[in-house]
C-alpha positions, 0 to 999 in steps of 0.5 A: 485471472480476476482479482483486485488491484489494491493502492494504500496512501499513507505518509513516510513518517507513519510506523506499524510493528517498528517499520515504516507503514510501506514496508511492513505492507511489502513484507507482509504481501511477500511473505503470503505470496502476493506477487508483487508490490510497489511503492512509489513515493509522491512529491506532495499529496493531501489527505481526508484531513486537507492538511499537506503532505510534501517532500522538502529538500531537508525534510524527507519524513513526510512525503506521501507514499502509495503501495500498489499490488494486484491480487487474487480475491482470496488473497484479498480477502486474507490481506484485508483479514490481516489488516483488520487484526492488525488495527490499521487505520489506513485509506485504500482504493480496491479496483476490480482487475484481470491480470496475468503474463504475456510470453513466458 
């Protein structure tokens, strides 16, 4: 299958709808039936600002966070729609990908 691999950057201290940016990405993929995400956390990162984000022993709000999922061009095109709707200012990296399972 063709389709698109999609990675979001955002900072663990950043919220939309009362839940943290990543996992309100996560339940809006699960709830339209992409078939997977995953977040995983970065220990120090920067953005298009050039300001530093970093995981601190006592201070965990700012790590840089990345939510990776591969998706359909439909489903794409619905996520983006979404986004859009929603006002996220939000960077991403859309790469095009084929995907699929090996075995059963």
């Amino acid at each position: 299958m063709k389709g698109f691999q999609l990675e979001f950057f955002t900072q663990q201290d950043q919220f939309h709808a009362g839940k943290h940016l990543s996992d309100w990405l996560i339940d809006v993929a699960r709830s339209h039936g992409i078939r997977g995400a995953t977040v995983f956390m970065g220990t120090t990162g920067f953005g298009q600002d050039r300001r530093f984000h970093a995981a601190h022993m006592f201070d965990i709000v700012d790590h840089p966070v990345q939510i990776t999922m591969v998706v359909s061009e439909e489903e794409c095109e619905r996520l983006f729609a979404l986004l859009v709707k929603e006002r996220l200012h939000l960077f991403y990296v859309k790469l095009p990908v084929e995907f699929g399972k090996v075995g059963e």
